[in-house]
TIPATOR-636790 format. One line per field, with one value per atom (N, C-alpha, C): residue number from 1; residue in one letter; atom name; x, y, z. Coordinates in nm, 2 decimals. Layout:
N
resi: NUM:...
resn: A:...
name: CA:...
px: X:...
py: Y:...
pz: Z:...
***
This chain:
120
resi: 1:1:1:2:2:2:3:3:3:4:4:4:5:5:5:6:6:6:7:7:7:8:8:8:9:9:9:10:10:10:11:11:11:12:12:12:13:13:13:14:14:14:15:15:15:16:16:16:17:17:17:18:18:18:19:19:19:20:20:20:21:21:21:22:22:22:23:23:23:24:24:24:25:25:25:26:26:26:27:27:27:28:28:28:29:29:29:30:30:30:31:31:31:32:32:32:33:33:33:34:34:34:35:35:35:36:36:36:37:37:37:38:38:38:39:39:39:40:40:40:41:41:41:42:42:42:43:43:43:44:44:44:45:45:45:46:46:46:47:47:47:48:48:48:49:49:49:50:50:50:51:51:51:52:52:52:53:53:53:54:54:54:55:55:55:56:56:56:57:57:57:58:58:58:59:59:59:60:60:60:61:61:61:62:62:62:63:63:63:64:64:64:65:65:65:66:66:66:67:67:67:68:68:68:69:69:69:70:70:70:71:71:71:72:72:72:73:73:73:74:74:74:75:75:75:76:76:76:77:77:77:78:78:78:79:79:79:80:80:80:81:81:81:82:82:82:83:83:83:84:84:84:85:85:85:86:86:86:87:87:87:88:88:88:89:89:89:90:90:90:91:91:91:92:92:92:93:93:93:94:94:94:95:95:95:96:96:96:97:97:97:98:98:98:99:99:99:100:100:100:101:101:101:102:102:102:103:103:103:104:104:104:105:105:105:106:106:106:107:107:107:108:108:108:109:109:109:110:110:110:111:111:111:112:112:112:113:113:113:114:114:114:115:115:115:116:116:116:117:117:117:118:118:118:119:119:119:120:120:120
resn: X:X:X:X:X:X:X:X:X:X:X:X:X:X:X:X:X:X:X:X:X:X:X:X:X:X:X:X:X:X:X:X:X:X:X:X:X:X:X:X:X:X:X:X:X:X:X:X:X:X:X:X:X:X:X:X:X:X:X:X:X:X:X:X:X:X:X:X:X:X:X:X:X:X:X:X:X:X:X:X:X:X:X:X:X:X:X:X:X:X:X:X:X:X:X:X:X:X:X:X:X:X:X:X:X:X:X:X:X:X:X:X:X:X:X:X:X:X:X:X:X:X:X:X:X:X:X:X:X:X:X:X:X:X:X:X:X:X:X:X:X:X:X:X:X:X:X:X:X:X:X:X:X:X:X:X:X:X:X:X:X:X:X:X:X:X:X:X:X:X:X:X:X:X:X:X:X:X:X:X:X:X:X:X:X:X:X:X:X:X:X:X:X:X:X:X:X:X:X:X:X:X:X:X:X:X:X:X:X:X:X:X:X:X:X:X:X:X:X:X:X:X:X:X:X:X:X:X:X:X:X:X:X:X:X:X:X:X:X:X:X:X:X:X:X:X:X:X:X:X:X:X:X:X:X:X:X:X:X:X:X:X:X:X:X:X:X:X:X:X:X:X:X:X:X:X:X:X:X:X:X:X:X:X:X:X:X:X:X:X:X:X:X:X:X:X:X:X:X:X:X:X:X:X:X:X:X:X:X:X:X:X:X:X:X:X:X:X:X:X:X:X:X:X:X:X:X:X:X:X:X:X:X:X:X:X:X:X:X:X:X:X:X:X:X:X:X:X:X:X:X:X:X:X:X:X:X:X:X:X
name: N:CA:C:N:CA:C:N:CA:C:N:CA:C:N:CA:C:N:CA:C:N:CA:C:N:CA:C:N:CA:C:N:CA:C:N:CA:C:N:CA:C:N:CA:C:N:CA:C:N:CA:C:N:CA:C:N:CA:C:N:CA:C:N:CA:C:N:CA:C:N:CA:C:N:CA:C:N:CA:C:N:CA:C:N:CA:C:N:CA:C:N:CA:C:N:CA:C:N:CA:C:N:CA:C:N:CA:C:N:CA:C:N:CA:C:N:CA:C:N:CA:C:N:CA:C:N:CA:C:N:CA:C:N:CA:C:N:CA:C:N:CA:C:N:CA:C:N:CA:C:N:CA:C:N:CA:C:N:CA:C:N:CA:C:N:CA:C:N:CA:C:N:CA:C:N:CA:C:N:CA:C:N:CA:C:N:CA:C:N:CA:C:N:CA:C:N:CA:C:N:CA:C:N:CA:C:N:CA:C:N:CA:C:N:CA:C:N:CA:C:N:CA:C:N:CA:C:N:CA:C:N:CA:C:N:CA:C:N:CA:C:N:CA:C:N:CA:C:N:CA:C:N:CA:C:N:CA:C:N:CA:C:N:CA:C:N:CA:C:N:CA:C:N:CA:C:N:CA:C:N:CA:C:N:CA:C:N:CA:C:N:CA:C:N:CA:C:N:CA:C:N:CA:C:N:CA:C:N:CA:C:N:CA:C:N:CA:C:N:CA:C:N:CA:C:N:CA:C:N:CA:C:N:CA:C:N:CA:C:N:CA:C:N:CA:C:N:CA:C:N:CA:C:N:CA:C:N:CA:C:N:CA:C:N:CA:C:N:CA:C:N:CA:C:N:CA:C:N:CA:C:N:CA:C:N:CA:C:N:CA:C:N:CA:C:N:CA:C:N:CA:C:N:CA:C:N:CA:C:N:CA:C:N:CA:C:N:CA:C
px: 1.32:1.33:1.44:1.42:1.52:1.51:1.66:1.68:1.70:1.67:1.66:1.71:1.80:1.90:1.87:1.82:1.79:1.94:1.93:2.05:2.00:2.09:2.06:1.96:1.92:1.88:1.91:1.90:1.93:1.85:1.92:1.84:1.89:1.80:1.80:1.71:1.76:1.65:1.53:1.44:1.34:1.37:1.30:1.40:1.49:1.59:1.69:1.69:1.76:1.76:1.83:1.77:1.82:1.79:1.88:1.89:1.92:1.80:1.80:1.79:1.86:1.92:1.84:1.86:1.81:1.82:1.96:2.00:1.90:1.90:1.86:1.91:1.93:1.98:1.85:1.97:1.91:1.84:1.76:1.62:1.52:1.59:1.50:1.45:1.46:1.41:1.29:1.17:1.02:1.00:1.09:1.06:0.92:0.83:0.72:0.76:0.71:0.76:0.81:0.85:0.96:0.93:0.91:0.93:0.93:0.89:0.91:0.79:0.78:0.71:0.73:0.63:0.69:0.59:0.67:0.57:0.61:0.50:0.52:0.51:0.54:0.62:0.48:0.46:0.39:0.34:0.32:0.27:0.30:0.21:0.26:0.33:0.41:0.46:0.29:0.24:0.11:0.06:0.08:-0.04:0.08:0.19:0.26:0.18:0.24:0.20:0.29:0.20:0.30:0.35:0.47:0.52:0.54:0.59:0.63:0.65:0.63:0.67:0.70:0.79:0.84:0.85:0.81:0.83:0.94:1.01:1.16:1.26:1.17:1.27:1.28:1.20:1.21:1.20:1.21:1.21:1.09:1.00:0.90:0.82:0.76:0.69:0.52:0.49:0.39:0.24:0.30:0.27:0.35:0.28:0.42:0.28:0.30:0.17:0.14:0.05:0.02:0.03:0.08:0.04:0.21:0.26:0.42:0.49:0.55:0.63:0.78:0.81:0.94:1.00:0.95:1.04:1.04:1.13:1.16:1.20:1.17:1.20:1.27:1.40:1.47:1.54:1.60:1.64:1.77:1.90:2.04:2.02:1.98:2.01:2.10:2.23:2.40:2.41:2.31:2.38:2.27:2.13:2.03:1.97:1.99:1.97:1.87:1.79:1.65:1.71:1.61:1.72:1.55:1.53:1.46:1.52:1.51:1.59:1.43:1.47:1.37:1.44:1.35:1.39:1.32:1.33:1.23:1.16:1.28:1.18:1.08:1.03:0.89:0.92:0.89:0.89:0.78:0.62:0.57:0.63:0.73:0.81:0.88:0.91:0.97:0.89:0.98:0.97:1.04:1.01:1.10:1.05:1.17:1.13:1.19:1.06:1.12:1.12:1.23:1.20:1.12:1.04:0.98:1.00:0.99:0.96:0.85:0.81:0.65:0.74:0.68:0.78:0.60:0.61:0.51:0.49:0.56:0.55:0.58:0.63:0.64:0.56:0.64:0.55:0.62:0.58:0.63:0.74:0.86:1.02:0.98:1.05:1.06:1.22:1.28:1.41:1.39:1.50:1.49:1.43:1.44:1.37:1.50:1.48:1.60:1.55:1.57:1.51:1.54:1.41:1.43:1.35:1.44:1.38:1.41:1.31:1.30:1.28:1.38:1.32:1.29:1.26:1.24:1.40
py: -6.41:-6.28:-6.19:-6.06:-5.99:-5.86:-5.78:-5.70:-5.55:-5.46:-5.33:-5.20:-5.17:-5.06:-4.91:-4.82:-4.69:-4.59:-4.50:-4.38:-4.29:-4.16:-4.06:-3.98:-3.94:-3.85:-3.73:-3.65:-3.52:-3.39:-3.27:-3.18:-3.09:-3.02:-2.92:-2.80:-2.72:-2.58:-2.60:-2.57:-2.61:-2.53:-2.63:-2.61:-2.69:-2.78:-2.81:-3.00:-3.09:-3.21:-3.31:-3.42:-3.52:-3.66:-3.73:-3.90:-3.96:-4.04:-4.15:-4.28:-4.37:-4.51:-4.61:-4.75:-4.86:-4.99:-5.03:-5.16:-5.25:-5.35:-5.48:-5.62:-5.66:-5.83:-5.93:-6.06:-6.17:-6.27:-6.34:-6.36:-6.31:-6.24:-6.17:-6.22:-6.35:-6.38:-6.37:-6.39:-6.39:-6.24:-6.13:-5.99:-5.98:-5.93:-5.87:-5.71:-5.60:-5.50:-5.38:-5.32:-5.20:-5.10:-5.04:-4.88:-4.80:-4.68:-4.60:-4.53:-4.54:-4.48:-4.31:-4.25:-4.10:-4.12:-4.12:-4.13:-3.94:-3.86:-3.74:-3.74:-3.62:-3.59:-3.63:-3.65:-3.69:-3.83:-3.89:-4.01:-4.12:-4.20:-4.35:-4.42:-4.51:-4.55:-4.62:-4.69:-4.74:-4.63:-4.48:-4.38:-4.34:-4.38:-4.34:-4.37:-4.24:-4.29:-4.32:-4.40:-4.43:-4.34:-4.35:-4.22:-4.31:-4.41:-4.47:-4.61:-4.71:-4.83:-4.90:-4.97:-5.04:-5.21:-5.26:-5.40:-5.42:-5.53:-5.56:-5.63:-5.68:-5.77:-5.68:-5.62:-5.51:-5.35:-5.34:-5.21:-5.12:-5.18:-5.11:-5.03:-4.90:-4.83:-4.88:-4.87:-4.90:-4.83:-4.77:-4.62:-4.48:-4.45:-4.27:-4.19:-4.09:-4.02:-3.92:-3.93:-3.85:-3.69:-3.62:-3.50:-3.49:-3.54:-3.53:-3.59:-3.50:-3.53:-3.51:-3.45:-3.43:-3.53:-3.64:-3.72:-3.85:-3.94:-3.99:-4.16:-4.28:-4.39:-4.45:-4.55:-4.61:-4.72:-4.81:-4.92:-4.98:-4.99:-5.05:-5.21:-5.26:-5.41:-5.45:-5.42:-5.47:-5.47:-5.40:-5.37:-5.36:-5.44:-5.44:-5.34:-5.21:-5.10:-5.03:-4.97:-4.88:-4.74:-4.63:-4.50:-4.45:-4.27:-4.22:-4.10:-4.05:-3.94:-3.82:-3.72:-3.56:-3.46:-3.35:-3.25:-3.15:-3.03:-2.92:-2.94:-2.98:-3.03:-2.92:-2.97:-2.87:-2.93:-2.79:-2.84:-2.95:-2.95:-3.08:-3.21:-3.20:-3.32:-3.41:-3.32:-3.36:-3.53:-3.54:-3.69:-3.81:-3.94:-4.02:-4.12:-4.14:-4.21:-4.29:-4.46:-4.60:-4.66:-4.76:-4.82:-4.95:-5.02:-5.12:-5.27:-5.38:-5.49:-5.59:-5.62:-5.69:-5.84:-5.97:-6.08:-6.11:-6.24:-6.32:-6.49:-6.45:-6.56:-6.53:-6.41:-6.39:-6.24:-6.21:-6.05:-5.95:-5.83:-5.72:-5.69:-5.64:-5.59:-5.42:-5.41:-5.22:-5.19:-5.12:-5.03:-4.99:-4.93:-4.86:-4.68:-4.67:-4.54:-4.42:-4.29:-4.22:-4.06:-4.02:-3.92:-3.76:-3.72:-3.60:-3.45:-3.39:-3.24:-3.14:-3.11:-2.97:-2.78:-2.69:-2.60:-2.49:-2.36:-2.27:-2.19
pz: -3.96:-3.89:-3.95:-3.96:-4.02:-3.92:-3.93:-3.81:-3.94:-3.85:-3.96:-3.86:-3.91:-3.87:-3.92:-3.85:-3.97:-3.94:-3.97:-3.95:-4.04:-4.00:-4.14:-4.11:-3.93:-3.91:-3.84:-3.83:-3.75:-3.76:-3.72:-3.71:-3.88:-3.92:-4.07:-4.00:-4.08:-4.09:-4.18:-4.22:-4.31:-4.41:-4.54:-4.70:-4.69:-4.59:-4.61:-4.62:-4.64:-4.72:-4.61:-4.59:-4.49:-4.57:-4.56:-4.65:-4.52:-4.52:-4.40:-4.49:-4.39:-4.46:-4.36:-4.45:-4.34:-4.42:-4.27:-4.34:-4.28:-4.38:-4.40:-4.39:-4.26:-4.24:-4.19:-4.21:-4.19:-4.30:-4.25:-4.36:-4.42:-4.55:-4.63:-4.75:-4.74:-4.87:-4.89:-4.80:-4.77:-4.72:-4.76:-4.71:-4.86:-4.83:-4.95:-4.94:-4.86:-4.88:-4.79:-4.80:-4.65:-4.70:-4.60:-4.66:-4.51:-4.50:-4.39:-4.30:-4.20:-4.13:-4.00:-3.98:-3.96:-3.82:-3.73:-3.55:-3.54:-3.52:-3.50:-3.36:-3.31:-3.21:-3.08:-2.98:-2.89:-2.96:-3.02:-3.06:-3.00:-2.98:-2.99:-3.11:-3.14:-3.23:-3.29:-3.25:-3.34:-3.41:-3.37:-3.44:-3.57:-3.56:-3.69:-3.81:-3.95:-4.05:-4.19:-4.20:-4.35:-4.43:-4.47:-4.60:-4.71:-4.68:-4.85:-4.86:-4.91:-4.92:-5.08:-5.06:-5.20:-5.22:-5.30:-5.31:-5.27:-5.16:-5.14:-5.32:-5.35:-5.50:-5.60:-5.62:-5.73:-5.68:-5.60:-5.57:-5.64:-5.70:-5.75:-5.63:-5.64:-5.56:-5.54:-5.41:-5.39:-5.37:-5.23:-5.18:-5.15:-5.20:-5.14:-5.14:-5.01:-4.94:-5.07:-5.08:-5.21:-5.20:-5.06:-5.05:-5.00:-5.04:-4.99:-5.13:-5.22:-5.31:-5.31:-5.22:-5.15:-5.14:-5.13:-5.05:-5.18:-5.16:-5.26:-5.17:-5.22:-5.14:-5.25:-5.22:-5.32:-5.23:-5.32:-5.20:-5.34:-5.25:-5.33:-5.29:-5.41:-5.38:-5.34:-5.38:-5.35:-5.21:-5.16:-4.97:-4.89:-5.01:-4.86:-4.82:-4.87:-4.80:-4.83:-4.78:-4.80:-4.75:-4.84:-4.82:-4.88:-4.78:-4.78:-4.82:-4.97:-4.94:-4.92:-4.79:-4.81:-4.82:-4.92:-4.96:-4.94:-4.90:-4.90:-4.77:-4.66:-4.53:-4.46:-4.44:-4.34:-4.18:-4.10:-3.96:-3.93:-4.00:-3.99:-4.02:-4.07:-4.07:-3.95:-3.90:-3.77:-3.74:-3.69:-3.56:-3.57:-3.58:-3.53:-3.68:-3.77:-3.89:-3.87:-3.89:-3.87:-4.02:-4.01:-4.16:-4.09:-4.18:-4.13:-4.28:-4.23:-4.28:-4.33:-4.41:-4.43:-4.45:-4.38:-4.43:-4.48:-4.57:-4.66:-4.50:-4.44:-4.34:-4.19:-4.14:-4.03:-3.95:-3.88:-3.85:-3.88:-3.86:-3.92:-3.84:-3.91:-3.81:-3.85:-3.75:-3.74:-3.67:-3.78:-3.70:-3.62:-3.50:-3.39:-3.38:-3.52:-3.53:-3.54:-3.61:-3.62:-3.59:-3.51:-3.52:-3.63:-3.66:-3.78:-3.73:-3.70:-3.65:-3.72:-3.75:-3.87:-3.82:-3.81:-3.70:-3.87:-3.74:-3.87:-3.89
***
């Protein structure tokens, strides 16, 4: 089981750049891959969608939304950390971005969620 911490959200004007983070504890050795999810605003957390995910051991990329290049996913091995940086935010950006967990042997973890509001 591993526990996932996000931060690193707040409010921007659009055009403007927010780096959300997400630590990484526990038993990660059987983590396969993390990356980030975007629940827009009325949603259920199930109807969230994926923005990006990366292999946990190598940090190689997996998926990144093909119509969003803005955004950039990277992860510091030294500290466990997963880090979303966005740029050039749009008010469709807005909502509540979770980092999430894939284990090879258990169920999926999800951060508590950070919220990201984009006005004009």
């Amino acid at each position: 089981q591993v526990q996932l911490v996000g931060s690193g959200g707040g409010s921007v004007q659009a055009g403007g750049s927010l780096s959300l983070s997400c630590t990484v504890s526990g038993y990660t050795l059987n983590l396969d891959t993390v990356g980030w999810f975007r629940q827009a605003p009325g949603e259920h957390r199930d109807e969230a969608d994926l923005v990006a995910r990366i292999i946990w051991t190598s940090g190689s990329l997996v998926y990144a939304d093909s119509e969003n290049d803005r955004f950039t996913i990277s992860k510091e091995n030294a500290k466990d950390t997963l880090f979303l940086q966005m740029n050039g935010l749009k008010v469709e950006d807005t909502g509540i971005y979770h980092c999430y967990a894939d284990s090879r042997c258990g169920p999926q973890s999800w951060g508590q969620g950070t919220q990201v509001t984009v006005t004009l």
